[in-house]
N, C-alpha and C positions, 0 to 999 in steps of 0.2 A: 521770597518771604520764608523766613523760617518755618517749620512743622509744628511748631508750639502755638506762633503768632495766628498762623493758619488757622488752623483748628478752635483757638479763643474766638478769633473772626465768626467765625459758621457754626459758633457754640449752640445758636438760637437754632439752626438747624434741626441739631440733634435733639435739644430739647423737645421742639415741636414734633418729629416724629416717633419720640421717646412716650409724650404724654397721648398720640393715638395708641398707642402699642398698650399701652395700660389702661386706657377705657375701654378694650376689646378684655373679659374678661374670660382666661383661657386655663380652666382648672382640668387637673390630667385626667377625671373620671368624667368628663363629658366631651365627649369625642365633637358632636356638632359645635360647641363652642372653639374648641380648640384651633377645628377647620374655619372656621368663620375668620379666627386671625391668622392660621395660615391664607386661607385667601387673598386675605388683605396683605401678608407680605411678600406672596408670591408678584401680585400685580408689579411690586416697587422694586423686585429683584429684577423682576422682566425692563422695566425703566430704567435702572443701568445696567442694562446690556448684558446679562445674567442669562446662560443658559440651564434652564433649571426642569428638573423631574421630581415627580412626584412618590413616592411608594405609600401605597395603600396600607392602610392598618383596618382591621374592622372593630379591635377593640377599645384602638386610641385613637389620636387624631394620626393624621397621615404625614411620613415625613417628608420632608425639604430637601432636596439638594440643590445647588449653584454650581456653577462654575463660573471661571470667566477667563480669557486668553486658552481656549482650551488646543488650539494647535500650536503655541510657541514653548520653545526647549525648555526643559529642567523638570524637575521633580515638586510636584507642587505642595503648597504652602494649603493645609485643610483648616479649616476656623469652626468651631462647633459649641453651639448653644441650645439650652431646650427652651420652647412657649410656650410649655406649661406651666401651670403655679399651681399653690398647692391651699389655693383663695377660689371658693364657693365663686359660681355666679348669685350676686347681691351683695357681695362684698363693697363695693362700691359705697352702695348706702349708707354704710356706718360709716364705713373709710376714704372718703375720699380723696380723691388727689386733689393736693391744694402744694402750694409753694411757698417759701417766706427766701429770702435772700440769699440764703445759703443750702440751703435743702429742697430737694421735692419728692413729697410722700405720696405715697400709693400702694395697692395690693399690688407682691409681683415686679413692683419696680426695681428692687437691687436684687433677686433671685429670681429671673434673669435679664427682665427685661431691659433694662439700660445695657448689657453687653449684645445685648439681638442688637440694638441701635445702635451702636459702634459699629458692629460688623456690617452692618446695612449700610449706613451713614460714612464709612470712613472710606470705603470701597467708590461709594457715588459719589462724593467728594472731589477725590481725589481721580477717581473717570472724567467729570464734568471736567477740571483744570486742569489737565493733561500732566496728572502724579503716578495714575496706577502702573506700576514696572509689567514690561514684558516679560511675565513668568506665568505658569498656572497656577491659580487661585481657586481654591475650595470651599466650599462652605454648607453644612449639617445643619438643619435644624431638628432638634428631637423634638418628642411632644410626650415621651414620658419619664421623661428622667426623675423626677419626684416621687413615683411610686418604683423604682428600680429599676428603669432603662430594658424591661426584661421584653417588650416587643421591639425594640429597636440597636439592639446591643448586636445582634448580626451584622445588621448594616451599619452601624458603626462602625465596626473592626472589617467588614466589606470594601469599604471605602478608604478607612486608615493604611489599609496594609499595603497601599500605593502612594502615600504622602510622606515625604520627608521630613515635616515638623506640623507638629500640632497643638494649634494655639486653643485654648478653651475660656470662654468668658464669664467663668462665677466671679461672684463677687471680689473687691478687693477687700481686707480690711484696712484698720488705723496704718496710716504708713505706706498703703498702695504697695503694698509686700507683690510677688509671684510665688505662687507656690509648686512647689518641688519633690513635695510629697503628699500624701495621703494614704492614710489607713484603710485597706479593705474590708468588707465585709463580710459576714452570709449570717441566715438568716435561716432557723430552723423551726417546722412545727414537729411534736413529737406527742402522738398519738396511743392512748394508751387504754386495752379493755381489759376489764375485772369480769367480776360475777356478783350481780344483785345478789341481796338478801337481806332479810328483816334483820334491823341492827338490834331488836330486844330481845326477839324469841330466836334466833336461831343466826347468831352474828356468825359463826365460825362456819358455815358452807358459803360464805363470800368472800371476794375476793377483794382487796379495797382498792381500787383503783388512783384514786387521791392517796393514800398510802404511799402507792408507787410513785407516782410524780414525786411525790416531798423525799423518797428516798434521793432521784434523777435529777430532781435539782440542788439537792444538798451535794451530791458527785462531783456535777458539773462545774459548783461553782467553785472546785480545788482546783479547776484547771485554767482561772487566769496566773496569770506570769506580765505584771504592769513593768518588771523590767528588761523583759523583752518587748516593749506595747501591742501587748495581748490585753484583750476583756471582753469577760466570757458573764452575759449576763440573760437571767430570765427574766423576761419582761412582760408576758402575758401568763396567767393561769385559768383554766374553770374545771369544772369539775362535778360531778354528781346529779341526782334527779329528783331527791326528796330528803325529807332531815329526817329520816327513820328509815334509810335504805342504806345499805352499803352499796357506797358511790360505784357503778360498773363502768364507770367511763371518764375521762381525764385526760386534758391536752393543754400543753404548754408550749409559749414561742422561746426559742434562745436566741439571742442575738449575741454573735461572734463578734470583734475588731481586730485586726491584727497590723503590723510592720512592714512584717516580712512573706515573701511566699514560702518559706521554712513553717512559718508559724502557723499559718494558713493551712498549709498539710498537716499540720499536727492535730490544731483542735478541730478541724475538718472530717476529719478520720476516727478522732475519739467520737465525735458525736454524732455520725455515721453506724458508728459500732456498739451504741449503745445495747446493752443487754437487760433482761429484767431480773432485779434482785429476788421477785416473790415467784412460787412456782404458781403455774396457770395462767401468768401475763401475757395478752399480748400486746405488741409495742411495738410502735410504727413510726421511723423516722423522714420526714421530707423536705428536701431543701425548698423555700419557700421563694430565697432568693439571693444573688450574691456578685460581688463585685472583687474582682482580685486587688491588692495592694499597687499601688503606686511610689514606687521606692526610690532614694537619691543615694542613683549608682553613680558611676564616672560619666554614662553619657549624660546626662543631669544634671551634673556638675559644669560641663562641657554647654549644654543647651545654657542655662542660667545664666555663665560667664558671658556666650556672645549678648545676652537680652541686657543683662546687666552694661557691657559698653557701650550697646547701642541706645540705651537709655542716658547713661555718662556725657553720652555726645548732645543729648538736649538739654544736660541738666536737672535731669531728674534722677537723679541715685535713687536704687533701687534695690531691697533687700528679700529674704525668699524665707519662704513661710512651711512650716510640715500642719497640713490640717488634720484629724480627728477623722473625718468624714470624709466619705466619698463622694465623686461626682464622673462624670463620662471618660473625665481623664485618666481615670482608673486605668480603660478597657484599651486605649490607645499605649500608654505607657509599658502598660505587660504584653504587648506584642513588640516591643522594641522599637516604637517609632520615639524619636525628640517630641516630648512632651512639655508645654506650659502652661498653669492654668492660674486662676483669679486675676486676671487679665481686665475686667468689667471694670464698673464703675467701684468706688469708695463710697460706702455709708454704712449706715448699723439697721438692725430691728428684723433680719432673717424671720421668716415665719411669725413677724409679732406687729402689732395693731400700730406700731411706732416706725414702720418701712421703709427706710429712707434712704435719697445718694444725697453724699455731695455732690453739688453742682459743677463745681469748682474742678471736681477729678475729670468731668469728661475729657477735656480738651488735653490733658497730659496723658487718657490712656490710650487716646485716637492718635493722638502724636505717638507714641512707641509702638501702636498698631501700626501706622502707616510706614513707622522708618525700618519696623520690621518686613514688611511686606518690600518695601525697597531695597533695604539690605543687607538680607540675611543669608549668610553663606551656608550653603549645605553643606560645604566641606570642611566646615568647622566644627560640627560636632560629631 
């Protein structure tokens, strides 16, 4: 039986352990919930034949690993998705998951959890009917990637920096695109103290602190460059303690985007280096958070072309996507491992009350997942 035909067959599979993974509600600030659906999918990793480790987190939930074939040759094949979502426990109550014939809605369903279900689902599968290839097979799950990967981004690239290609399952969009690129991040607070003082009687032995910031972010904001895909924006402000004080304190977020690691080191460094315009400032920069660029070099080009024939061969053409936004594949790609990602399921409503796959996508992304896992030459890219 073809890998298409297959996969439509056992589509009810997937769905059914698609819609437990999504009644386990697993938001990245509550670590017990999080663990609860780890639990739940450690037990079904152990069920095929999955040998898997835990790593403790004490701030987030605890991560995931798998293997499977871990003593047969080659360079394995890593799969990486996060269970976190970025959906309250009670979400549920307004949102329920419900289905109509072509969709099914839920919190958390197409970011990420219908790619956790492929990678679960396509692996057991294809174990159960004797498809899984004798290779070693990888598999991550994060549990914070929605608030920036920042307890887990070690063991990521831990783990990456022994895999030959690295498949990651965000979403697909319109088109069941792969994506090839992505924009990095960071993420800066910048901290900034004055000197109280009465703004009637005696304004000028203070220092204004909001002052400073409006000078800091008027600077900053000369250093986007959108034709290089750089943006360079403040996104948070406060400031001050009373409406008859000169504000002595003031803190803004910026958030960076960038292309390139060129770019990256530039406004990285400028906003590093910030200095203070007024004298008596002090001014405190911290990086809050950050993801390097995911860039379409030649290997890239190379990774794409084999996914793109091996898609050809089922009929599903297949086109590749540069996102905006980061995701895990960032941290793999800038260490030079074959990186592909939006790999998941197809649908719309990201982070909105409207969160949906198509149905229809699973069974074509399980099939490109499986025919990857069967025949992807490492020596092609």
């Amino acid at each position: 039986m073809k890998l298409l035909d297959f996969f439509r067959e056992h589509n009810e599979d997937v769905l059914d352990f698609l819609k437990e993974l999504v009644i386990r509600e697993s938001p990245s600030n509550n670590k017990p919930a999080v663990d609860a659906l780890g639990q739940f999918i450690i037990e079904h990793l152990r069920e095929i034949g999955a040998q898997v480790e835990v790593f403790p987190r004490r701030e987030v939930g605890d991560l995931i690993y798998a293997a499977w074939n871990g003593t047969a040759p080659g360079t394995p094949i890593l799969l990486m998705g996060h269970i976190d979502t970025v959906w309250p426990v009670g979400t549920l109550q307004k949102m329920p998951l419900w289905e109509n014939e072509m969709r099914l809605y839920g919190p958390g369903i197409l970011d990420m959890k219908a790619g956790i279900a492929l990678i679960i689902k396509v692996i057991g599968l294809l174990k159960l009917h004797g498809g899984l290839p004798r290779r070693p097979i990888w598999a991550l799950f994060n549990t914070d990637e929605e608030i920036g990967s920042d307890y887990s981004r070690d063991m990521i690239e831990k783990i990456a920096a022994n895999a030959g290609l690295a498949l990651v399952f965000e979403p697909a969009t319109e088109g069941e695109t792969v994506k090839t690129a992505r924009r990095g991040m960071a993420r800066y607070r910048v901290h900034i103290e004055g000197r109280p003082a009465h703004s009637g009687r005696e304004p000028e032995r203070g220092i204004n602190a909001i002052h400073e910031a409006a000078y800091q972010v008027l600077r900053i904001a000369e250093w986007n460059a959108p034709e290089q895909g750089t943006s360079v924006a403040t996104t948070l402000i406060e400031g001050g303690t009373a409406a008859n004080i000169i504000a002595p304190h003031a803190q803004f977020l910026v958030d960076l985007r960038f292309s390139t690691q060129s770019e990256a080191d530039r406004v990285t460094e400028l906003v590093e280096n910030l200095t203070p315009v007024q004298d008596g400032i002090r001014l405190v920069v911290k990086r809050v958070t950050s993801r390097p660029p995911m860039e379409r070099d030649e290997q890239m080009v190379r990774t794409f072309n084999q996914c793109a024939d091996l898609a050809g061969q089922l009929g599903l053409p297949v086109a590749e996507e540069l996102s905006g936004a980061g995701s895990d594949a960032n941290f793999t790609a800038a260490m030079g491992i074959p990186t592909l990602d939006g790999l998941g399921a197809r649908g719309e409503g990201m982070h909105a009350d409207n969160e949906h796959i198509m149905i229809s996508s699973l069974p074509r992304r399980a099939a490109l997942l499986a025919s990857i896992l069967q025949n992807w030459d490492m020596d092609g890219v």
